[in-house]
C-alpha positions as CSV (number, residue, x, y, z in Angstrom):
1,X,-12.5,-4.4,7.1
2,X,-10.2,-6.2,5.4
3,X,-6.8,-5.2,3.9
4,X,-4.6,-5.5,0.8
5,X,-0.7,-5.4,1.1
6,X,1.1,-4.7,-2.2
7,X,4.1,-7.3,-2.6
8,X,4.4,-7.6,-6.3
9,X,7.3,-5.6,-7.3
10,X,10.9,-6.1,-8.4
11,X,12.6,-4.3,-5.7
12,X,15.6,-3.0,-8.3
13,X,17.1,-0.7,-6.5
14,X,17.1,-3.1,-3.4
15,X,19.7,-5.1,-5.1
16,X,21.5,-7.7,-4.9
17,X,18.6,-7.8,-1.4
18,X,16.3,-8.4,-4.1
19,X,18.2,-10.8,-6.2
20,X,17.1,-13.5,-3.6
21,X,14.1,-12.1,-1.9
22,X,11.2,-10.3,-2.3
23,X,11.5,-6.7,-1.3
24,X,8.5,-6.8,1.1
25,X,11.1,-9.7,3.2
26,X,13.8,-7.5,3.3
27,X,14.8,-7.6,7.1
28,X,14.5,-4.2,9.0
29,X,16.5,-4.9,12.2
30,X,16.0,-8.7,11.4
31,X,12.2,-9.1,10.9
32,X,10.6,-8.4,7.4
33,X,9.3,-5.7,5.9
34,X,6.1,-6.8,5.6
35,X,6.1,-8.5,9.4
36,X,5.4,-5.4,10.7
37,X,2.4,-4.1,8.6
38,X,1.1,-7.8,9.5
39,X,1.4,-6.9,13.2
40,X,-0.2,-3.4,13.2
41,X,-3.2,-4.7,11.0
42,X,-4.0,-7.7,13.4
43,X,-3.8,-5.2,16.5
44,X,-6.2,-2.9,14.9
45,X,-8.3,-6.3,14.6
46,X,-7.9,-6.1,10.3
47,X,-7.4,-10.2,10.7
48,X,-8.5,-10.5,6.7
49,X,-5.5,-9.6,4.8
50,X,-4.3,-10.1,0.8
51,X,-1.2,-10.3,-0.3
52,X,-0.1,-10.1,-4.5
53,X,2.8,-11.1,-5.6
54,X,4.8,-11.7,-8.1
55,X,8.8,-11.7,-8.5
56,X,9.7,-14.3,-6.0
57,X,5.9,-14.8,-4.6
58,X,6.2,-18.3,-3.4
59,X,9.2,-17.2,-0.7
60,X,6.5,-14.7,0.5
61,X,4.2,-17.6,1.3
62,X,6.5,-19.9,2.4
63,X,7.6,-17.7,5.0
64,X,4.0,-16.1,5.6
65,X,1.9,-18.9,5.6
66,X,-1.8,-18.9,5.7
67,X,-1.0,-15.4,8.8
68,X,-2.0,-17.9,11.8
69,X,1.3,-17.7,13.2
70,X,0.6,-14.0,13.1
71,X,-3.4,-14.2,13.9
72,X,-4.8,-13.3,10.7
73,X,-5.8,-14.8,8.1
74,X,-3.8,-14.5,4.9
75,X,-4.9,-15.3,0.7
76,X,-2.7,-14.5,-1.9
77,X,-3.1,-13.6,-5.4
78,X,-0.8,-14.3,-7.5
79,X,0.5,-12.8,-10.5
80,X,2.2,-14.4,-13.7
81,X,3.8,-10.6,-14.5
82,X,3.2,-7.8,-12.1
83,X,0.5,-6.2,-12.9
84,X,1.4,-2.8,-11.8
85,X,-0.3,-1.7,-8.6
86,X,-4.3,-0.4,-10.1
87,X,-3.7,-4.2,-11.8
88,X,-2.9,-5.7,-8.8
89,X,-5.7,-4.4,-6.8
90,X,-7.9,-5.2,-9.0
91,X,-6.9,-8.8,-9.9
92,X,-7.6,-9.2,-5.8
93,X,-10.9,-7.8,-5.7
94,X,-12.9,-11.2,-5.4
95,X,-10.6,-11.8,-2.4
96,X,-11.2,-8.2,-0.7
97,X,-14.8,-7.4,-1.7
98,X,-18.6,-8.9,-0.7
99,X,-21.9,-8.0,-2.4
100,X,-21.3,-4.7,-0.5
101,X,-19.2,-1.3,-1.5
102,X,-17.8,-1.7,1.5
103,X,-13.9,-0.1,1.4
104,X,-10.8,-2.1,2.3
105,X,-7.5,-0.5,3.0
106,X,-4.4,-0.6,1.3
107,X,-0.7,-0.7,2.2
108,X,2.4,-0.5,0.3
109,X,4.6,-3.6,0.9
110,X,7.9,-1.3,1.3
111,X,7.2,1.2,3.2
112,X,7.9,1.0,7.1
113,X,5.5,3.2,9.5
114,X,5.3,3.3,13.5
115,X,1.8,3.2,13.7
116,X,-1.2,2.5,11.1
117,X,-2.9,5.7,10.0
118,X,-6.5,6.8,11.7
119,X,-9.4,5.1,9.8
120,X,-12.5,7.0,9.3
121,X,-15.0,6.5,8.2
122,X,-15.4,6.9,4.3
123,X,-17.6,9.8,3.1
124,X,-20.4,8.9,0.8
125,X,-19.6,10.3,-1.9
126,X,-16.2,9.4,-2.0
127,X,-14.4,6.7,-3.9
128,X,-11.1,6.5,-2.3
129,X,-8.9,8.2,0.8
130,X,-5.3,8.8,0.7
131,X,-2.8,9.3,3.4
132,X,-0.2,11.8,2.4
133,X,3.4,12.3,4.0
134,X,5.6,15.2,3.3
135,X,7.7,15.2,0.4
136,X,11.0,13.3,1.1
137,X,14.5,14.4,0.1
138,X,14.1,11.6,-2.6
139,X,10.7,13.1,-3.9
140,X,10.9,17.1,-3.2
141,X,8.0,17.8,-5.5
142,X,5.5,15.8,-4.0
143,X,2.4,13.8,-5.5
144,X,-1.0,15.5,-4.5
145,X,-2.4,18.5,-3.0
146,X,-4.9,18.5,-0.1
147,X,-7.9,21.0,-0.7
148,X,-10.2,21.1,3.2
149,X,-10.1,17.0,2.8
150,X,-10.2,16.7,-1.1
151,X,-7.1,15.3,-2.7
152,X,-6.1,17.4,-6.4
153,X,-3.7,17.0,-8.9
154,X,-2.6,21.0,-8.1
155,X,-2.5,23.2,-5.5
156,X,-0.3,25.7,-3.8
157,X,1.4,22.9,-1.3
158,X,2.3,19.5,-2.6
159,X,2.6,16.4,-0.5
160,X,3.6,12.7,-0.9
161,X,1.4,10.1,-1.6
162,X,2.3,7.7,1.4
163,X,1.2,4.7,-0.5
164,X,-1.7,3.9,2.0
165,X,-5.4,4.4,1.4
166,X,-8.8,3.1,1.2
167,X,-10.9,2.3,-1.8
168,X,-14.3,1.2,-2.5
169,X,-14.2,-1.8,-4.7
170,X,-16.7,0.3,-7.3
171,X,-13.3,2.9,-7.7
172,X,-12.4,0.1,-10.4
173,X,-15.3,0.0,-12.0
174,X,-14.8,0.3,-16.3
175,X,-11.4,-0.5,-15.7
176,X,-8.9,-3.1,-17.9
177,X,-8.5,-6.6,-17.1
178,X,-4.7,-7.0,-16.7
179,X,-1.6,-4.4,-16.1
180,X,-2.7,-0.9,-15.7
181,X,-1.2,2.0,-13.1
182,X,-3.4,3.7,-10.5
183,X,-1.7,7.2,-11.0
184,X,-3.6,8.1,-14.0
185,X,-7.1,6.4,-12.4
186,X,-6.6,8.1,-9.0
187,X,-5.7,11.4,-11.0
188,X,-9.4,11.1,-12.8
189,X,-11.3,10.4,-9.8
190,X,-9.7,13.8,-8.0
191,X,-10.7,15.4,-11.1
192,X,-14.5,14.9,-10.3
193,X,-14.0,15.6,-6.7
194,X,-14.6,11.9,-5.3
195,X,-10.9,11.3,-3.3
196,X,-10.4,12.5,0.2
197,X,-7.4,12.5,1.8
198,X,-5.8,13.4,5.1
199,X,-1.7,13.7,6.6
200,X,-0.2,11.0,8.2
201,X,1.6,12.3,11.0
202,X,3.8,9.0,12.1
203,X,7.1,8.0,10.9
204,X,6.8,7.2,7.2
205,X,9.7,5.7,5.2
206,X,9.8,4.8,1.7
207,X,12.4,1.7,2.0
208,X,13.4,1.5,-1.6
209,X,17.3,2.1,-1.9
210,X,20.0,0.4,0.6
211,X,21.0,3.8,1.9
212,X,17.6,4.2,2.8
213,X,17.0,1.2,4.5
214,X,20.0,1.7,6.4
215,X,18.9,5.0,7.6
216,X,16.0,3.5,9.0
217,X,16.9,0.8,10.7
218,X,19.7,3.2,12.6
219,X,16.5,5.3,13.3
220,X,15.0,2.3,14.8
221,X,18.0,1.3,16.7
């Protein structure tokens, strides 16, 4: 399998963090961000990995590299203007697909977890599976609802999308070249009944505010 790490966006209210470095290199307890999804994908033997990028891209390679130093093997794709993150995946598809359907997983680049989620297998009739977290204090309404292993718009509980899941490269199919959001395409797929999803139980933390980060790396400590 291979894997896709998001590591496109601006980072805003990471600043002035931001101002010189991509969000994804923000240290947590002095390594970056994106160090530790690197790790946990080459221990799970996901040595294939993609990286966008955008606002400061070419500090992410320079620090990065082609992944040996890590044990995998990392391509980049960059992008002129982000391209939003349904964009972004799908600029990177010749990089994360064969002639096969076969899924690859995704990862937000700013979000730290202890431990990569379980991966299934992907039913056959679905297009996508989403990890879902519970709501944070910064996101009390939540994303998605989880019907048996379906993931809906509605339901009676709500929970946050975690930002990790797998697609089949075929989810994109009839979709724009160029900037478009994956909300509204993940939201159509649900709709016909072809996303699964499941809870991720680890430690989850959206690392998008100072505060936040800070809270995390006493957490760590």
């Amino acid at each position: 399998m291979k894997a896709m790490i998001l590591a496109a966006g601006r980072g805003e209210r990471l600043r002035p963090l931001t101002d010189t470095l991509p969000k994804p290199l923000v240290p947590v307890l002095g390594k970056p961000l994106i160090v530790y999804h690197i790790e946990k994908l080459a221990a799970a033997g996901i040595v294939d990995i993609v990286i966008n990028h955008a606002w400061l891209g070419h500090k992410l390679v320079e620090t990065l590299g082609d992944g040996h130093a890590f044990g995998v093997k990392i391509q980049y794709s960059a992008e002129a203007s982000a391209l939003e993150t349904g964009g972004g995946i799908k600029q990177a598809l010749p990089l994360l697909t064969d002639d096969s359907d076969a899924p690859f997983l995704v990862l937000n680049g700013d979000v730290f977890i202890d431990a990569l989620p379980t991966i299934v297998p992907l039913a056959d009739t679905a297009l996508a599976h989403l990890w879902l977290v519970p709501n944070p204090e910064q996101h009390p309404n939540g994303d998605f609802a989880l019907e048996q292993d379906l993931v809906r718009e509605q339901g009676e509980q709500k929970y946050t999308f975690s930002g990790m899941g797998l697609y089949r490269p075929s989810f994109f199919d009839g979709t724009p070249d160029g900037a478009f959001a994956l909300g509204p395409l993940l939201r159509a797929k649900m709709a016909d009944g072809l996303i699964t999803g499941t809870h991720f139980n680890g430690l989850w933390c959206d690392v998008g505010t100072i505060p936040r980060l800070q809270a995390l790396e006493s957490a760590l400590a």
